[in-house]
N, C-alpha and C positions, 0 to 999 in steps of 0.2 A: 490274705492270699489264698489260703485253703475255701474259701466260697466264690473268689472270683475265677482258681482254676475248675470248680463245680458245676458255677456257672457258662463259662465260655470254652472248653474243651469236653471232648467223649468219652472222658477217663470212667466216670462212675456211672452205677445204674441211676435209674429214678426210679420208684416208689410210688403207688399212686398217692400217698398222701402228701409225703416229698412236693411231688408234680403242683397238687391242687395250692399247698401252700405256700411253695415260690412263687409259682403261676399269682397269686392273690398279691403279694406283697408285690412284687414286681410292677402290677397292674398299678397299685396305689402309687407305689414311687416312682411310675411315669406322668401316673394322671397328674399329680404334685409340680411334677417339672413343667408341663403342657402350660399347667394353668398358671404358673408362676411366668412362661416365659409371654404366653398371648397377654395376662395382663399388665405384666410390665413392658411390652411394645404397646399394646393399645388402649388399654383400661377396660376391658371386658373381657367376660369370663368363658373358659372354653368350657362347656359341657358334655357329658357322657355320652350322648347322643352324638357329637361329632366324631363320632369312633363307629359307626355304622356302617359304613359305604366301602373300607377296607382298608387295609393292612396302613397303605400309603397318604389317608386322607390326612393325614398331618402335614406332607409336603402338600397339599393342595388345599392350603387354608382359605376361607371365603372372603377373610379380612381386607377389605380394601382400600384402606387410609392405613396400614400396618407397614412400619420402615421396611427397606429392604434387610434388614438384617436377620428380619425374624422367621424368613424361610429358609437357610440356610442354620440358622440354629435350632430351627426345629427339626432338622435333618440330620444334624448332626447328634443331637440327644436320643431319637429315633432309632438309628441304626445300632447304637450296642445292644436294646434291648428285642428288636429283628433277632439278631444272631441269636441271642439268650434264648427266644422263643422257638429257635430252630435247634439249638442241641439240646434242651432239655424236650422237644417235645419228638426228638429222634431217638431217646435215650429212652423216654417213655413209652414209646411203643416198641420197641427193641424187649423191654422186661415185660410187657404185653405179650409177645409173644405174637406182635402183629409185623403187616410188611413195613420195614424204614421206608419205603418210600410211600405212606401217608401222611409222613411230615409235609411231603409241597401242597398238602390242603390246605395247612397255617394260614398260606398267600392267600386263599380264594372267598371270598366275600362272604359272609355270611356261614359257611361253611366251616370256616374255622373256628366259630365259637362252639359249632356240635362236635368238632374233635377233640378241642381241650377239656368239654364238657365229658366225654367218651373216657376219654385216658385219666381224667379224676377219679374214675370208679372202676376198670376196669382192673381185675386182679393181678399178682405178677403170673407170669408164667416160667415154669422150671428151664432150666440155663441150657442151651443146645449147644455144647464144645466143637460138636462134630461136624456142625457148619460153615466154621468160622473157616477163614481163608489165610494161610498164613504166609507171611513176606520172605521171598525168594530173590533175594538180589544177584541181576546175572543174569536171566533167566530170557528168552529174547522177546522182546515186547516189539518191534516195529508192526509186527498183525495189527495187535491189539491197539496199537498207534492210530496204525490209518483207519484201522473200523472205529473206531472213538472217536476221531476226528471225525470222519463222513457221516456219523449217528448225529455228531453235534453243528455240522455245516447243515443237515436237512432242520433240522430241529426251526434252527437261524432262518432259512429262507423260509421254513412254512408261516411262525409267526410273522412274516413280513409281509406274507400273502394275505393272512387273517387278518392280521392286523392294520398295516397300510392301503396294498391295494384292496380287500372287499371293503373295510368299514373305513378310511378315512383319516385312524387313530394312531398320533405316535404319543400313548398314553405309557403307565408305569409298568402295564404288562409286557410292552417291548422293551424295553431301557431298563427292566427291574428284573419283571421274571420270567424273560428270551433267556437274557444272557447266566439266573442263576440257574434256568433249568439245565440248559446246556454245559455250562461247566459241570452240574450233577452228574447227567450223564455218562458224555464222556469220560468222567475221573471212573464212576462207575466200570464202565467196558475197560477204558485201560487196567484197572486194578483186580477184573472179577477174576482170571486165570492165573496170571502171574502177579500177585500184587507189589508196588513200587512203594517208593517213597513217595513224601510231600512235593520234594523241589522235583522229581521227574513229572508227577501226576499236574502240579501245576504249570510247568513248561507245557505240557501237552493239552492242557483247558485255554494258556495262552495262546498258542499257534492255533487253536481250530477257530476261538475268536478274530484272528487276526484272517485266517483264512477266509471267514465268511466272509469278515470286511473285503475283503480283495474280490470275492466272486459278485459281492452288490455290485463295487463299485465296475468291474469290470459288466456287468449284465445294464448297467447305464441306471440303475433304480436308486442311488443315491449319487451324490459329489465327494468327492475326497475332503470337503469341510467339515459339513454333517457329521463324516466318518469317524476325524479325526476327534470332536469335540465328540463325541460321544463312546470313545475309545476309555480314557480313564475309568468312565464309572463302569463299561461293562467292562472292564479287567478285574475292579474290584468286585466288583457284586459275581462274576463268572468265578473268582477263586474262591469265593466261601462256599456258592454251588459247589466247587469240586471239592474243598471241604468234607462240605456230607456225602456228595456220591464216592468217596474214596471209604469214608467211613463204611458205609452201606455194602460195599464188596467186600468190607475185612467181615463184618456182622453177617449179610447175609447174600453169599457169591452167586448164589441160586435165583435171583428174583427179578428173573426176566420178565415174566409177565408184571408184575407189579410196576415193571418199570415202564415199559409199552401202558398201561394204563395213565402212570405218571407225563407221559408225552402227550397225552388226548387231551388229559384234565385243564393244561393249562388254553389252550384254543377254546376250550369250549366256555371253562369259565370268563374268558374274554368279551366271548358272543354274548355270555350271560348278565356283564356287568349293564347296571343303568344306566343313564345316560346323564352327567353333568351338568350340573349349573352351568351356566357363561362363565368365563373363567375372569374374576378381577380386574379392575384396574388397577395398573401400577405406573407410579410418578418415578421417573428420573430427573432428578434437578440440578443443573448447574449454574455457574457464575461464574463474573469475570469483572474486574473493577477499571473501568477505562477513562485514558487522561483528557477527557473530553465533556463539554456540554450533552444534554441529553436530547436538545433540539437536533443535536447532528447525530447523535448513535440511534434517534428514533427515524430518521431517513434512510439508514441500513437494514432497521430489524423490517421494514415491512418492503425491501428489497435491494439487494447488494448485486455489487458484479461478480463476473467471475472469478471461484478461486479457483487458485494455480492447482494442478495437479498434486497430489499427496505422494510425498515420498513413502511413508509410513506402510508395513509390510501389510499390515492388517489391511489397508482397502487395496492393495495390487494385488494382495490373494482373493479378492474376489467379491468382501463386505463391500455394499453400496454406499457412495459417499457422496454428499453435498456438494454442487458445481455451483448454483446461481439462485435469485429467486427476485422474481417480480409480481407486480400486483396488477390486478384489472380494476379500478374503479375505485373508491373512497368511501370509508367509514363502515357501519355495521352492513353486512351484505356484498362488500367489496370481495374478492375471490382472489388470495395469495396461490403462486406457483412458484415449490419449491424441486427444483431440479434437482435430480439425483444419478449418478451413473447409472440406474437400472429403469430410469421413466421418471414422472413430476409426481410427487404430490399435490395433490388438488385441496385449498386450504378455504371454506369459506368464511370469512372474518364475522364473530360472534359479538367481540368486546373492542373495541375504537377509541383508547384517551390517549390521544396523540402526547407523546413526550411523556408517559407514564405506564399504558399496558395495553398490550396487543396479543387479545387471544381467538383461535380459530378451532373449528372441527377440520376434522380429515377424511374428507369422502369418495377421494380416488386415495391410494398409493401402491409404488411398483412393488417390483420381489426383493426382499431384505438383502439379496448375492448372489452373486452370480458363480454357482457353484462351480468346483474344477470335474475336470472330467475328459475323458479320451475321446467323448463323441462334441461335436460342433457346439450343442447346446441340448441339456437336458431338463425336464421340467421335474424333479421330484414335487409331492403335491406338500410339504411342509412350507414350500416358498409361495403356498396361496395362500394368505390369511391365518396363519396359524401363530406372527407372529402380527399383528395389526394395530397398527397407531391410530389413536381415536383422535386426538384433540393435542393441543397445545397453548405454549403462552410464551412472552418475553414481559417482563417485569422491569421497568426503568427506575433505578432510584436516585436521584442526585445528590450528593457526596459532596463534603466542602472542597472549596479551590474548584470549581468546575467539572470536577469529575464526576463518573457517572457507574454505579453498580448496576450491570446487565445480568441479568438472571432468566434463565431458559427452563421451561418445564414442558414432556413429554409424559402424556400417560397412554399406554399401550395394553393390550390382552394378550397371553399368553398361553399357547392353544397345547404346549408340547409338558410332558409330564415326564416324572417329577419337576415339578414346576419350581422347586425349592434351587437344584441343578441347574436347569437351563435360565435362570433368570440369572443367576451370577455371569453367563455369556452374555446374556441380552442386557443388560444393563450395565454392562461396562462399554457392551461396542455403544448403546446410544448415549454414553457420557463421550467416548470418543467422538460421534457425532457431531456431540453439542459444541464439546471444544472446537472441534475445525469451523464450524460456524461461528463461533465468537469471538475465538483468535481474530479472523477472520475482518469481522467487525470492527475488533478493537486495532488492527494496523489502518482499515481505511479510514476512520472515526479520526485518529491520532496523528493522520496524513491532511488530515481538513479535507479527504474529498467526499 
């Protein structure tokens, strides 16, 4: 208990030797987990080298035959030792004697290996009492509210400018470090004159998150889906931000400019990061066992009638959903059209054995939903390609008694970061997908039509 409160709160200093040597161990007893969890999903080994590119390159692994499971557990092993890196490395420039807010360099590419290299050597420096800010309960904060709030609303739309409309990117610097800078911040401003508590400081990093959400969604630049699904993580990742900017007002209440620097850094290191591999493919697979011959469920998979409208909330709020799909022509070269509330998919057929496997590329398809929103229709640019279906198959296996196992696979690229998060969305709705189409199959199959 006494090294995991050391670790993950601001109670004690650090030490540059302290620093160097948790920092070392730490490093080991992630690489350990890294390498244990990539080769136990894939059987090959993660190397030191894929730790280069930044903070998050572990939610953005290359591995692409790797189960779904292994990006969301590499995110979860991840993030305690994120935070780990952010209060020992707040704590250590704190006894440096340098500004807390060089901790958000941690985040920035490259960058952050010449900080914890810095703060390994750097001396302590003698204890300044006279700066510290101390908690005044009572005291009237609504100022300090709305200025905090509107420091952390601009913060919100600027990255969105940087980040969406000039370059194109809804990477981990918006969904990661938007929303930790801005809860920094603002916890900052609200706590630098009067300082609060925890539970005040984070009501007020939650409403200026929420407020942003409400000025996108009102200025028409995103839908209230996008919003919504992207609400949890920045609630969480925006409280540990206020976290340390609350920390940072009680240590040092003075450090405006530090902080205005701290607000540049993260745009500019955005413009700075390189540019990405292709992002993976990934398989969603499903199945369905049906009471039928596979002569007759192989006359549906390569085109069926209409299904009925979905009750299901998830495609009336706006996910696009499978209506029909017909074929032009026969065997390799043949061109399936699969209808979707939002436009067809254009399928040209690769693989042709009638009554056993039916697989296609995918070289038209529409926009993934048809987001909510107050104006008639809006186009945010994430609904162009950023979630895109490459290819497909249907799999027929025949099953004693005449039955027939149908098995669906989708492999898709996923363009939005952390890629670890948004794929637990994207690949559930395209398992939902799958199912309406093979439900689907398996009532007209089982109807003899």
């Amino acid at each position: 208990m006494p090294l995991l409160r050391f670790w993950f709160t601001f109670e004690d200093p650090v030490r540059p030797r302290t620093y160097f040597c948790h920092g070392v161990g730490l490093m080991a007893l992630k690489y350990a987990g890294d390498v244990g969890l990539v080769y136990l999903a894939t059987g090959r080994w993660w190397t030191p080298l894929d730790y280069l590119r930044s903070v998050a390159t572990l939610l953005n692994t290359t591995f692409d035959d790797a189960p779904r499971w292994l990006l969301p557990a590499l995110a979860i092993w991840t993030i305690p030792f994120i935070w780990i890196g952010v209060t020992l490395t707040l704590r250590r420039a704190l006894d440096a004697g340098a500004s807390a807010w060089i901790t958000l360099l941690y985040f920035v590419p490259y960058v952050n290996y010449v900080l914890m290299l810095a703060l390994s050597v750097l001396p302590s420096a003698p204890p300044d009492p006279a700066g510290a800010a101390q908690w005044r309960p009572g005291d009237r904060t609504l100022p300090e509210a709305l200025l905090s709030m509107g420091a952390g609303l601009a913060i919100g739309l600027l990255m969105l400018g940087v980040s969406v409309v000039a370059q194109g990117l809804y990477g981990a610097s918006l969904f990661l470090g938007t929303p930790f800078l801005m809860g920094a911040v603002t916890a900052f401003l609200f706590n630098r004159k009067h300082p609060g508590g925890v539970r005040d400081t984070l009501q007020v990093v939650a409403m200026t998150l929420a407020l942003t959400a409400g000025v996108i969604f009102i200025l028409g630049q995103e839908g209230a889906i996008c919003l919504v699904m992207a609400l949890p993580l920045s609630l969480a990742v925006g409280a540990l931000g206020g976290l340390l900017g609350r920390r940072i007002a009680l240590s040092q209440p003075g450090s405006m400019g530090s902080a205005a620097l701290a607000v540049i850094a993260l745009p500019l290191s955005t413009l700075a990061l390189p540019e990405e591999a292709p992002p993976p493919l990934r398989e969603v697979r499903s199945s369905i066992e049906i009471s039928a011959p596979a002569e007759t469920v192989w006359r549906l998979v390569i085109a069926f009638p209409p299904i009925p409208e979905p009750a299901a909330f998830l495609f009336k709020a706006g996910i696009a959903y499978p209506k029909s799909a017909r074929i032009e022509g026969e065997g390799v070269g043949a061109v399936r059209y699969c209808v979707f509330s939002t436009g067809a998919f254009v399928e040209p057929v690769t693989i042709w054995e009638p009554g056993r496997r039916l697989s296609f590329d995918v070289v038209e398809s529409p926009a993934p939903m048809q987001e909510w929103s107050i104006y008639s229709r809006i186009a945010p640019p994430h609904l162009d390609g950023y979630l895109a279906s490459r290819r497909g198959e249907f799999r027929l296996v025949p099953l004693p008694g005449g039955r027939t196992r149908l098995e669906g696979s989708t492999w898709y690229q996923l363009r939005i970061g952390p890629r670890g998060y948004w794929a637990l969305f994207s690949d559930h709705l395209i398992q939902r997908i799958h199912l309406r189409v093979l439900t689907h199959i398996q009532r007209e199959a089982e109807a003899g039509r």
